[in-house]
N, C-alpha and C positions, 0 to 999 in steps of 0.2 A: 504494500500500500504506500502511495506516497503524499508526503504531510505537508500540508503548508505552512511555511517555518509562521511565527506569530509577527502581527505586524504591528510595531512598536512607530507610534505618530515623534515627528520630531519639531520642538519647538525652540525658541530663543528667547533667551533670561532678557527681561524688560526691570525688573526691581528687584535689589534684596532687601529684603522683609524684617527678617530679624535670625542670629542664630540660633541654631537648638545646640547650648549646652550639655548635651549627654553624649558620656564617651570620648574616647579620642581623636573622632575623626570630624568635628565640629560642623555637620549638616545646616541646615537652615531653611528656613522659607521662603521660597521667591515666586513672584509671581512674572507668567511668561508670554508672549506677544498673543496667546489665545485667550486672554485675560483669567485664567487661571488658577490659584498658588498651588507648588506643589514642596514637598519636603525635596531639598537639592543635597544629593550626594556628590563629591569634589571628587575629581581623579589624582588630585593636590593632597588628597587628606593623607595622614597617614601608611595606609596598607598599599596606597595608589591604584593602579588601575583594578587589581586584582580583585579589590573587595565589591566592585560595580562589580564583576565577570560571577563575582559569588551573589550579587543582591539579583542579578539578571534571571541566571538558569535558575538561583532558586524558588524567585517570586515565578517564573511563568510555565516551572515544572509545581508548582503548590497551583496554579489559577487552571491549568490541563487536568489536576485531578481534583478540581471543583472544589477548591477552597475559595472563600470569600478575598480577597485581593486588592489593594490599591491598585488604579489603572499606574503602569513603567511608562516615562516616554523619555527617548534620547533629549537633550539639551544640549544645544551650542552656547558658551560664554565665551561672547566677543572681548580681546584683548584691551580692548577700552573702559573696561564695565568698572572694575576695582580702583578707579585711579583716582576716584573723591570718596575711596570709601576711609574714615579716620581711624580705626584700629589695625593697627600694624597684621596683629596676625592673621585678623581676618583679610588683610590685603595683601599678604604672602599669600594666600591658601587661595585667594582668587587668581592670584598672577600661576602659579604654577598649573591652574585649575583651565584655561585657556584652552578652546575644543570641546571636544565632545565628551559630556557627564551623563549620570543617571536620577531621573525624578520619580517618586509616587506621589500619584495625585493627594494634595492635604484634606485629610478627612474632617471638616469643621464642626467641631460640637464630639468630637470621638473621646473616650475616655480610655486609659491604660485598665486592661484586664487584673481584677485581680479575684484572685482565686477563692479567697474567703467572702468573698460578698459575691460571683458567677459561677451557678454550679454547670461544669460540663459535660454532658453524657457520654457515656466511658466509647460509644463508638466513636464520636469525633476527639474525644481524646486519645484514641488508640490511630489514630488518622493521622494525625499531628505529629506524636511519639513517631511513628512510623516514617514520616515525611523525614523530620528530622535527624530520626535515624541514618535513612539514605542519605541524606546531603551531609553525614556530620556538621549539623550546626550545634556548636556550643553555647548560643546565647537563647536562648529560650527557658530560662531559668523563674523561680520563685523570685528575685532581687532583681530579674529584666525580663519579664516576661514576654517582651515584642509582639504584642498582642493587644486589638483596640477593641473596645467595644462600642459599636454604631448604630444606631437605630436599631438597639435590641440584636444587634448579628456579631458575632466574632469574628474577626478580621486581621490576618495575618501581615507581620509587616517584617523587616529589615531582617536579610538574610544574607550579610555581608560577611558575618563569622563563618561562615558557611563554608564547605570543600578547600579543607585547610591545606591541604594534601597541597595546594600549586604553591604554597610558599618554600617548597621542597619537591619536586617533579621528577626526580631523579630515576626513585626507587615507587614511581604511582600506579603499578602493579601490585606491588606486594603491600601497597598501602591501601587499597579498594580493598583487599581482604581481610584487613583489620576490623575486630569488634571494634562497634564504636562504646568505648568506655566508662568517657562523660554523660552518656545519655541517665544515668544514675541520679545528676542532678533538674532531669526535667520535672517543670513545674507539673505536668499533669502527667506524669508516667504514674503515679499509683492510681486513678482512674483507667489506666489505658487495659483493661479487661479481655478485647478482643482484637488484640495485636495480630493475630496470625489470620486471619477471616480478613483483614486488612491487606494485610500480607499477599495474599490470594486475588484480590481486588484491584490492587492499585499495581501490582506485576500484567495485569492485563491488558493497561491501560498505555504501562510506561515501556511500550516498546521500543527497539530498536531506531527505528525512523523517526518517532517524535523526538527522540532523545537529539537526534541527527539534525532535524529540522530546528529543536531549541538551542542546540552549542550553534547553528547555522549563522542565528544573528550577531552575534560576540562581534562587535566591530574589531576593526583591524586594526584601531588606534591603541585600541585597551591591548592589546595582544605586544605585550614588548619584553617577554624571556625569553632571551640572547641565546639560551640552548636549543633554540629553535631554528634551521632552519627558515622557516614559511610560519605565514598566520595559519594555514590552512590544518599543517602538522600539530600543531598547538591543540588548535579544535579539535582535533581527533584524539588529542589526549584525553580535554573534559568528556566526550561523548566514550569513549571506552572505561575510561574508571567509574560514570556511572551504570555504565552496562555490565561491568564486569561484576559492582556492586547487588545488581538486581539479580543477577544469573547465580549468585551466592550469596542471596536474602539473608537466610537462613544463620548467619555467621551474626548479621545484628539485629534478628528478633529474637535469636535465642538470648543474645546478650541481654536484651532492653526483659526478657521476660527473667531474666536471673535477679537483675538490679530491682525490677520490681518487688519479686520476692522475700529483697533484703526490707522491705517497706512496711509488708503487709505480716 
């Protein structure tokens, strides 16, 4: 079957808004020539381009298995944009930020999830565990649960921690087979009840080609480890370690259903 990669709309940064203090990579609200705001990720920030390459696949492999989603769209910041802006850092992080960034649409009125006050039904909690599982994300925690709640709907957000594996690429064979370990500290892994019925579901979904057609959009710009050949070769790296991760599930459900264990 073949997928039609996702079509990601691309806009340009008209205001910045104000930043969002959380974390080290100092995101912010801007709003963009389609009148707009969206939360602005920098390819300036900290992890550089890597961590857009991890919010990318992981927000529109989470939106392909019908999770709730902020709409992604590319952003250009024109080299002119930062030059009245008066806080030093934030006007490093715009100058080296120059080209092409990553935006979620800003969710107005959205509240951060928190677990003692939303209860979540152990299937979408075992969804989620599950998701995260595969993508190794480490930040969906009880202390960051990257999680809004919107007009009564749970809504997944910032998946930048995500496939940590490209900050070391060397060895991303024998690293797709690795339990993922941390999954111990997810916020909803003692709800997640029916991990493996998930397991079954979302492997049906995340075939081959979609996998192919989601690494497809990775712009070229974002794609700058030097061990690489070609942008091309690169992308074939993300699209095999997650395929290689799915074809040997089984390695971090059995994990996530050990750690749960320790809970219950």
């Amino acid at each position: 079957m073949n997928y039609t990669p996702p079509q990601l709309r691309t806009v340009n940064v008209t205001r910045y808004v104000t930043p969002l203090r959380e974390g080290g990579s100092l995101p912010a609200i801007a709003e963009a020539d389609d009148g707009f705001l969206y939360v602005l990720k920098f390819r300036g920030a900290g992890q550089g381009p890597k961590a857009l390459i991890a919010e990318l696949i992981g927000g529109e492999i989470a939106r392909e298995l019908g999770f709730k989603m902020p709409e992604l769209v590319f952003v250009n910041l024109d080299e002119a944009f930062g030059r009245t802006e008066a806080d030093e850092e934030i006007q490093d992080l715009l100058k080296f930020s120059v080209g092409l960034n990553l935006a979620l649409h800003y969710l107005q009125g959205a509240i951060t999830f928190d677990p003692t006050v939303t209860v979540v039904e152990p299937k979408l909690a075992s969804q989620i565990v599950w998701l995260d599982a595969l993508l190794t994300n480490v930040d969906r925690t009880a202390r960051n649960t990257n999680m809004l709640m919107w007009h009564k709907e749970l809504w997944l957000i910032d998946h930048g921690a995500a496939l940590y594996f490209h900050h070391s690429m060397d060895n991303w064979e024998e690293q797709a087979l690795r339990p993922f370990v941390q999954i111990k500290d997810h916020v909803l892994l003692r709800k997640a009840t029916e991990i493996e019925q998930v397991d079954e579901e979302f492997k049906a979904i995340l075939t081959p080609g979609l996998i192919d057609a989601i690494v497809s959009i990775i712009p070229d710009a974002w794609l700058v480890d030097r061990s690489f050949e070609t942008e091309d070769e690169q992308r074939q790296v993300y699209a095999q370690f997650l395929n290689k991760r799915l074809a040997n599930s089984g390695i971090f459900l059995k994990e996530a259903q050990h750690a749960r264990s320790q809970l219950i």
